[in-house]
C-alpha positions in Angstrom: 3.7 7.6 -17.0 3.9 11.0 -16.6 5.5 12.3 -12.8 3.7 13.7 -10.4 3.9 17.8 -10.1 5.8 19.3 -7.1 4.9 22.9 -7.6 3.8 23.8 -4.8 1.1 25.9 -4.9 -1.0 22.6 -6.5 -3.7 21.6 -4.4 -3.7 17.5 -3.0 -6.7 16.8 -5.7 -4.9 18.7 -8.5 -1.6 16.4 -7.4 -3.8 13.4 -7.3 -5.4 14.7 -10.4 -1.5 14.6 -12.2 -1.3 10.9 -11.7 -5.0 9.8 -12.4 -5.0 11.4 -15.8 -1.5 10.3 -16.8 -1.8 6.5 -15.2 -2.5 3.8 -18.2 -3.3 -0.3 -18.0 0.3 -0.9 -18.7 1.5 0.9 -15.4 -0.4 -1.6 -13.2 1.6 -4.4 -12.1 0.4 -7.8 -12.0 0.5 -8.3 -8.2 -2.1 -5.5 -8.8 -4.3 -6.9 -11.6 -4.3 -9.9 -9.4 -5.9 -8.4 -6.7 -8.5 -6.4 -8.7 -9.2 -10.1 -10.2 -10.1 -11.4 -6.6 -12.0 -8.3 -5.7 -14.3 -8.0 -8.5 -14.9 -12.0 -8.2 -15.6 -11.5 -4.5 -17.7 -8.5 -5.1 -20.2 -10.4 -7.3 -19.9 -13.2 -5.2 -21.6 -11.1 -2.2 -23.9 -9.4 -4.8 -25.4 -12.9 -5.7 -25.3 -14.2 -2.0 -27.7 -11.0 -1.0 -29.8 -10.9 -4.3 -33.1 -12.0 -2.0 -32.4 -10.2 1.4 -35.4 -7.7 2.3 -32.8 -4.7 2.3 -31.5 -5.2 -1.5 -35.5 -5.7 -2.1 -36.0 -2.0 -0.8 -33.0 -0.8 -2.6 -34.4 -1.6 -5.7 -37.9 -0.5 -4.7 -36.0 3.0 -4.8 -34.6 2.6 -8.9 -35.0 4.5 -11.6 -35.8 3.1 -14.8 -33.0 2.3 -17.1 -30.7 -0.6 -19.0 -27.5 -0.8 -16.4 -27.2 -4.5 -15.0 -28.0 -5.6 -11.4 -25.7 -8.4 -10.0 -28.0 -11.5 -10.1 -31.0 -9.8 -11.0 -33.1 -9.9 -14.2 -34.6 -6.2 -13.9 -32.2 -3.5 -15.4 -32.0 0.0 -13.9 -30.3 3.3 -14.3 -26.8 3.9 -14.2 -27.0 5.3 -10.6 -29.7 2.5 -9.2 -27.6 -0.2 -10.4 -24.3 1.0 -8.6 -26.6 2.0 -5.6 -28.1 -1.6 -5.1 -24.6 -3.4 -6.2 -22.9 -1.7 -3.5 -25.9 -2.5 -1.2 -25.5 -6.0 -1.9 -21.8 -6.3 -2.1 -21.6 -4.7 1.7 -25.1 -5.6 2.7 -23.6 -9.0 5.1 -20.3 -7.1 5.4 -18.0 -10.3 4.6 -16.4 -7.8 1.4 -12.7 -7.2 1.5 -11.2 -4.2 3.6 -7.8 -2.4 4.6 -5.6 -2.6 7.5 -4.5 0.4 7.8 -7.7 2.8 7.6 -9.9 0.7 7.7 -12.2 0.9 4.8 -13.7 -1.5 2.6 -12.2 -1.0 -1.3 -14.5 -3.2 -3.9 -18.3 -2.3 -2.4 -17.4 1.0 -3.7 -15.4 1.3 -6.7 -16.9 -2.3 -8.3 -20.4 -1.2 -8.5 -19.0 2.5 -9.6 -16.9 1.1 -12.8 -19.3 -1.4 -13.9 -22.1 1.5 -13.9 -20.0 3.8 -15.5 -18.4 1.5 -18.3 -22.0 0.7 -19.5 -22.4 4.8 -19.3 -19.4 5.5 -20.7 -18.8 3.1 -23.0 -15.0 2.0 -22.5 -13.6 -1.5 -22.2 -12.4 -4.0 -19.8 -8.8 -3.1 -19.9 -9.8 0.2 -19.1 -12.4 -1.1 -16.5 -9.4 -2.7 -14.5 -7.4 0.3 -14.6 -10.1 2.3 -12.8 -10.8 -0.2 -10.1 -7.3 -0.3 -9.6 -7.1 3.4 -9.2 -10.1 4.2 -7.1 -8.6 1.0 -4.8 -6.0 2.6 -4.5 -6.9 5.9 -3.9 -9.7 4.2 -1.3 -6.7 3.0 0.5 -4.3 5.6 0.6 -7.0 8.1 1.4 -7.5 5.8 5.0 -3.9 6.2 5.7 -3.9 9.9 5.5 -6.4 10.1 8.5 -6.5 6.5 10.1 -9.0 6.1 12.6 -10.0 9.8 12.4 -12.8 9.5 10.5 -14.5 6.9 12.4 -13.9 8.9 15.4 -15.9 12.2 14.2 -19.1 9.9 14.0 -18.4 8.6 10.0 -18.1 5.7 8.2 -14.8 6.3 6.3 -15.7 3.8 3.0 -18.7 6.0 2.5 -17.1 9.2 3.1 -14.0 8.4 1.0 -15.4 6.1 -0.8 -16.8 9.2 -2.8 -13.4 10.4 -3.9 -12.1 6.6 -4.6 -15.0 5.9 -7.0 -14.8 9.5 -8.6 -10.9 8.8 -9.4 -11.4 5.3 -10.8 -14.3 6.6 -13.1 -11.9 9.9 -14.6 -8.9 7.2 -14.7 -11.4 4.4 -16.8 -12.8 7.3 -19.0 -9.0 8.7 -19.6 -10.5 12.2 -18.2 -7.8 15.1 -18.2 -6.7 16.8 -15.6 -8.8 19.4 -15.1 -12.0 17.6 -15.0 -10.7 14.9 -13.0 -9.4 17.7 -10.0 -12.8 19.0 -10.1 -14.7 15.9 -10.2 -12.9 15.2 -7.2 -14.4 18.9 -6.2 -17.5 18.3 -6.8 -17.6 14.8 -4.8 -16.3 16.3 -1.6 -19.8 17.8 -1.3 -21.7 14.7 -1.9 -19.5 12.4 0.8 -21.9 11.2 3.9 -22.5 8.4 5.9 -23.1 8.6 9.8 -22.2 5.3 12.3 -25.3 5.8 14.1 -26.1 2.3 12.8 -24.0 0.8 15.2 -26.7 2.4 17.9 -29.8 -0.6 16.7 -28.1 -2.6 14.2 -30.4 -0.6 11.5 -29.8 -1.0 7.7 -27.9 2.2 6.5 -24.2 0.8 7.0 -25.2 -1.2 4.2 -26.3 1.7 1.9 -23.3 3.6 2.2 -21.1 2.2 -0.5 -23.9 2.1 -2.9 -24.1 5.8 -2.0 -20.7 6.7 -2.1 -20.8 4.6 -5.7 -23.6 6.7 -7.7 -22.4 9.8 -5.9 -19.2 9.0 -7.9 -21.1 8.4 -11.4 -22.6 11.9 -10.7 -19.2 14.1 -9.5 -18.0 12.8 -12.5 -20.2 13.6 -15.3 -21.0 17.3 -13.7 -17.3 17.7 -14.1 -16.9 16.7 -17.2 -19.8 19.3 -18.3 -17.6 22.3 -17.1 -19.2 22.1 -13.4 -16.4 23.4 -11.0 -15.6 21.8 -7.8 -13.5 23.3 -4.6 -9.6 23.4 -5.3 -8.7 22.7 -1.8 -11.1 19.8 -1.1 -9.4 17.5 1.1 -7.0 20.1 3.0 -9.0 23.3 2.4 -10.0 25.5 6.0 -13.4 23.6 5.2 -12.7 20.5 3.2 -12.8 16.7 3.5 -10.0 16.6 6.2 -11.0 19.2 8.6 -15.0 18.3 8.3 -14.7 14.7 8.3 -11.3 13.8 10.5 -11.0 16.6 13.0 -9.0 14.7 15.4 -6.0 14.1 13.5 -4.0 16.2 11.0 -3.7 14.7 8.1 -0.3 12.9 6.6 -0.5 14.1 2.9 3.0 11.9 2.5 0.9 9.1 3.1 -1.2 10.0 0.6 1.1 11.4 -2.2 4.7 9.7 -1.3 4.9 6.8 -3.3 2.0 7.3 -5.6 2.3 5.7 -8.9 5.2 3.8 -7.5 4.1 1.4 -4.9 0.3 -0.4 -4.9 -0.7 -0.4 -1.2 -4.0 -1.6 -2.4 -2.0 -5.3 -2.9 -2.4 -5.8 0.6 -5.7 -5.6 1.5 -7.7 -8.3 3.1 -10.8 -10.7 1.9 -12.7 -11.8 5.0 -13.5 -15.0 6.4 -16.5 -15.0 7.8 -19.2 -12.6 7.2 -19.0 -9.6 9.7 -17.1 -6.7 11.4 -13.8 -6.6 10.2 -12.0 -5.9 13.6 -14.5 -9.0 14.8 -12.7 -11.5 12.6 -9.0 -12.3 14.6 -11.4 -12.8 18.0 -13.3 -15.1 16.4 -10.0 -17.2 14.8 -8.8 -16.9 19.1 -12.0 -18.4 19.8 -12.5 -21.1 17.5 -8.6 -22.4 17.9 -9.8 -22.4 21.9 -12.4 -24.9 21.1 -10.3 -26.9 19.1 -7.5 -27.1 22.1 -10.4 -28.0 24.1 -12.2 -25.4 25.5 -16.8 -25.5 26.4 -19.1 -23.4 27.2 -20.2 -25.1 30.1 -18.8 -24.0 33.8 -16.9 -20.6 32.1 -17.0 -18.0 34.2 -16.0 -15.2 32.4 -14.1 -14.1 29.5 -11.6 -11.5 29.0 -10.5 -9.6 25.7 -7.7 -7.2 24.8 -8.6 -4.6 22.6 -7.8 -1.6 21.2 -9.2 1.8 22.4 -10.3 2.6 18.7 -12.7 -0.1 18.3 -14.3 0.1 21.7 -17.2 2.1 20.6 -18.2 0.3 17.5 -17.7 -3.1 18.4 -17.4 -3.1 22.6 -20.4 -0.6 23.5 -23.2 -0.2 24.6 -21.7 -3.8 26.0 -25.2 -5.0 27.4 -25.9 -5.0 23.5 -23.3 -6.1 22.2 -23.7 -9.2 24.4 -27.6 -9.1 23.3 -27.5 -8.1 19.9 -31.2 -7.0 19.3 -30.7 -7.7 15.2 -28.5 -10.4 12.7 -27.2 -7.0 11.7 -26.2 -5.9 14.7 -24.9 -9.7 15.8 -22.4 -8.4 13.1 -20.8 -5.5 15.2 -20.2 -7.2 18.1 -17.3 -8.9 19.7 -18.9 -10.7 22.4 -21.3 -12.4 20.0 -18.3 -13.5 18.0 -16.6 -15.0 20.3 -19.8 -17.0 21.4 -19.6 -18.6 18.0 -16.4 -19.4 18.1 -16.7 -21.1 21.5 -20.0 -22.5 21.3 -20.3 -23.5 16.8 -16.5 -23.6 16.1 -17.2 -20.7 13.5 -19.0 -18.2 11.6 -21.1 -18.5 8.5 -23.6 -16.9 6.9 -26.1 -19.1 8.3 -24.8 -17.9 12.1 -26.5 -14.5 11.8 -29.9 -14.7 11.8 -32.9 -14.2 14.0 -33.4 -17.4 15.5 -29.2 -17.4 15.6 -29.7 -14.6 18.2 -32.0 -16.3 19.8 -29.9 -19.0 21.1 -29.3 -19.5 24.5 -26.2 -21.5 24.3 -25.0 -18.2 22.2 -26.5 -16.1 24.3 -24.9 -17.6 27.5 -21.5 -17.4 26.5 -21.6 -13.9 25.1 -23.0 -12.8 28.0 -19.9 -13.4 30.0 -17.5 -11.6 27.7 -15.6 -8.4 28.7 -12.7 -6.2 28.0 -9.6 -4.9 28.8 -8.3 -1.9 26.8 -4.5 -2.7 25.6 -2.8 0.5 25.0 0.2 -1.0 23.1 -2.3 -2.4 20.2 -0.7 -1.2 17.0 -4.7 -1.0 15.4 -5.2 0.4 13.1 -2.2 -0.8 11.1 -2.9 -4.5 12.6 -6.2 -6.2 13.2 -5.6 -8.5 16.3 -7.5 -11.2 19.2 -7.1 -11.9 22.4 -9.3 -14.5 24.2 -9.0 -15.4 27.7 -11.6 -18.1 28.9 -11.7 -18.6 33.0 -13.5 -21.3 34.4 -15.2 -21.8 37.7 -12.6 -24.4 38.5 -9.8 -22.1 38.1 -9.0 -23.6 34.7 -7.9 -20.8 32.4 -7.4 -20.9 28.2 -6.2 -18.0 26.4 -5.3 -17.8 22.7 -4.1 -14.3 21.0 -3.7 -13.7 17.2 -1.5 -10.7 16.2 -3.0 -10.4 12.6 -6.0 -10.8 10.8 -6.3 -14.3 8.6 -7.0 -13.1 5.1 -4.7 -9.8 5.3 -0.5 -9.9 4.3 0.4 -12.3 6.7 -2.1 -14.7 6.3 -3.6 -14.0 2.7 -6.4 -16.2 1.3 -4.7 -18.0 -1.6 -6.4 -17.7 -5.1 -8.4 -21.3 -4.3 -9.7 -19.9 -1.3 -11.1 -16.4 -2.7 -12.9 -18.7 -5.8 -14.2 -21.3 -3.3 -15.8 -18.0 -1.2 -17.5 -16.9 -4.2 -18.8 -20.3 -4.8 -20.6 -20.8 -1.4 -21.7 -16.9 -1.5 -23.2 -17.8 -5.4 -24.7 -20.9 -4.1 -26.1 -19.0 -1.2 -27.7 -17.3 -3.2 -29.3 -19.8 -5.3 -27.1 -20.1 -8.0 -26.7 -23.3 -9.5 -23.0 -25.1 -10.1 -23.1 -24.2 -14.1 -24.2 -20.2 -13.3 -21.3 -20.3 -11.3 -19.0 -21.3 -13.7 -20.1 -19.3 -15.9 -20.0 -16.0 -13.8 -16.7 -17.1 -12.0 -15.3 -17.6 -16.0 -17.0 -14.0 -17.0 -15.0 -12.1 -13.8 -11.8 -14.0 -15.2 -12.1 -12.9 -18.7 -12.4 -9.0 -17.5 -9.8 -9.2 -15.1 -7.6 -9.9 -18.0 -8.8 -7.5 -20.2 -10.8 -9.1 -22.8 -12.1 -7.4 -25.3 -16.0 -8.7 -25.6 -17.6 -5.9 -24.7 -20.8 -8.3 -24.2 -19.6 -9.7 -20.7 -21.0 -7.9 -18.3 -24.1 -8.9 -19.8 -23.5 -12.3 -17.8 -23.7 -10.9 -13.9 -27.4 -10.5 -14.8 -29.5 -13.8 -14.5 -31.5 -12.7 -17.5 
């Protein structure tokens, strides 16, 4: 593989460029092709689990007509409609995989953008997992560069990078050179969106934003590749990604350029446990290992949680909604609601976010009595952690704290656990026991780079 360039007049997207053109299927390690194996299985997973929600209905209300594949679906759309539902679906009951470190969420992206483009490009499966492994990659070391930053301005970092992480794993599948690959990078700086006003009502648009980021990708790509020029300086330019989109922080190109090509952060992401907020997740581990020491609802008086400051005003505030989630969406966002789970059902399923769900009183009682405590030593966002303190009216007091998030390096979900997900998301979804075989078989056989060109074919339920 061809080195990186160190002349330093090179813009960061014509470095980045360097590597994406020059990187080949034999460069990735197998750690790595492991990895894209479990994403792209739990990808489709979520795609079939949300196949019947209202909001994937409405995304593909919106298609245009065409013969790209839809995960679980029948209908065929374009190229840009299929990787705008898929990435609806995949992040649509945000239980997809995602980064400590940024955070961002890596497959709801760059899954949906590949499997467009390699019907629209026409390359093959070995080249299919060298572009999800790139644009994971990318994902990831983009949301070291500015961690937290990008939340902070009001964004939703895997929309907003997501663009350049879909656009780099597209030029590395279609072995794009340099040039078109630095200014499809350009040209996607300008199409990278995605507000976190969501978090406000609990409304639908978080969901959206990867399937957005995803058919931005699709497009950056093939203007570039018909001469269209994008911005040299898009990520550290006076006006580019950086400034516009992570004001607060200046950004660590090291983090972003140091060990490229060399080192796979992307092997360390997480896959989820239950289905919601990422930084949700170790409070609700604190909570259910409280129940199982012994702890009830009945006769708390309050409950305490450490936190870190940067999640406070995603997942903490406004905390009279939080603790009354007024949607199953925005049940999803909220910490207090969590931990009622945890306490109250001993867990969190796909089945514990729904209307009559927040509805329930014995829910509704215990989140009600959650508050928090801002820790200023939490290392987020390079750890996800819980804290639960439960205090009783009889002085009684049970506190459990989790310095990781299950799922991530410390605690990864071993290759049984990431196949049985995807079997209770298909079945969810109303696949049956042989469709899942099947599918589960087909997301093996790409992973490794088979050569039937025929097996996408098989995420439709044609």
């Amino acid at each position: 593989m061809t080195q990186m360039s160190s002349v330093q007049n090179e813009s960061l997207s014509e470095q980045l460029a360097d590597w994406i053109a020059s990187v080949s299927p034999e460069d990735l390690p197998e750690a790595t092709r492991g990895k894209v194996r479990d994403i792209l299985t739990d990808i489709v997973g979520l795609c079939i689990a949300a196949r019947k929600t209202d909001y994937v209905a409405a995304a593909k209300a919106a298609n245009e007509a065409g013969d790209h594949i839809m995960i679980g679906h029948v209908e065929r759309a374009a190229a840009s409609s299929s990787a705008l539902v898929n990435g609806t679906a995949a992040h649509g009951e945000d239980f997809d995989d995602t980064f400590e470190g940024g955070p961002v969420h890596s497959g709801v992206v760059v899954v949906p953008a590949l499997l467009a483009a390699s019907r629209a490009c026409g390359f093959g499966n070995e080249r299919l997992v060298l572009g999800l492994a790139v644009g994971t990659e990318l994902l990831c070391r983009l949301a070291m560069t500015v961690p937290k930053a990008v939340h902070k301005a009001g964004f939703h970092p895997t929309a907003v990078l997501g663009a350049f992480a879909a656009t780099a794993g597209i030029c590395a599948a279609c072995g794009a050179d340099r040039k078109t690959t630095a200014n499809a990078l350009g040209v996607a700086g300008s199409m990278a969106s995605g507000i976190i006003e969501y978090l406000g009502d609990g409304s639908w648009t978080k969901r959206m934003h990867p399937g957005w980021a995803a058919q931005s990708a699709l497009k950056a790509y093939k203007l570039a590749a018909a001469g269209f020029v994008g911005p040299r300086f898009v990520f550290e330019g006076t006006h580019g990604a950086f400034k516009a989109f992570a004001p607060s922080i200046e950004a660590d190109p090291e983090k972003l350029l140091g060990t490229l090509g060399r080192t796979w952060v992307m092997d360390t992401i997480t896959f989820k446990p239950y289905p919601c907020g990422t930084m949700v997740q170790p409070y609700i581990d604190c909570a259910v290992a409280s129940k199982k020491a012994g702890a009830v609802a009945e006769g708390i008086e309050r409950i305490v949680c450490k936190t870190a400051e940067g999640i406070v005003h995603r997942l903490w505030e406004p905390l009279e909604i939080k603790r009354f989630p007024p949607t199953p969406y925005a049940a999803k966002f909220s910490v207090p609601y969590g931990v009622a789970l945890g306490i109250v059902r001993g867990r969190a399923a796909l089945g514990d976010f729904t209307d009559e769900a927040i509805r329930d009183e014995a829910l509704l009682g215990v989140a009600s009595k959650v508050d928090f405590e801002i820790d200023p030593d939490n290392p987020y966002p390079a750890a996800f952690t819980g804290h639960v303190r439960i205090e009783y009216a009889n002085g009684q007091v049970r506190e459990h704290e989790q310095g990781h998030m299950r799922g991530g390096v410390l605690e990864p979900l071993s290759r049984d656990e990431v196949d049985g997900k995807f079997r209770a998301n298909a079945a969810f979804g109303g696949a049956d026991d042989a469709r899942i075989a099947k599918v589960l078989d087909i997301c093996n056989r790409i992973a490794a780079g088979d050569p039937d060109g025929n097996l996408l074919e098989g995420l439709s339920f044609a």
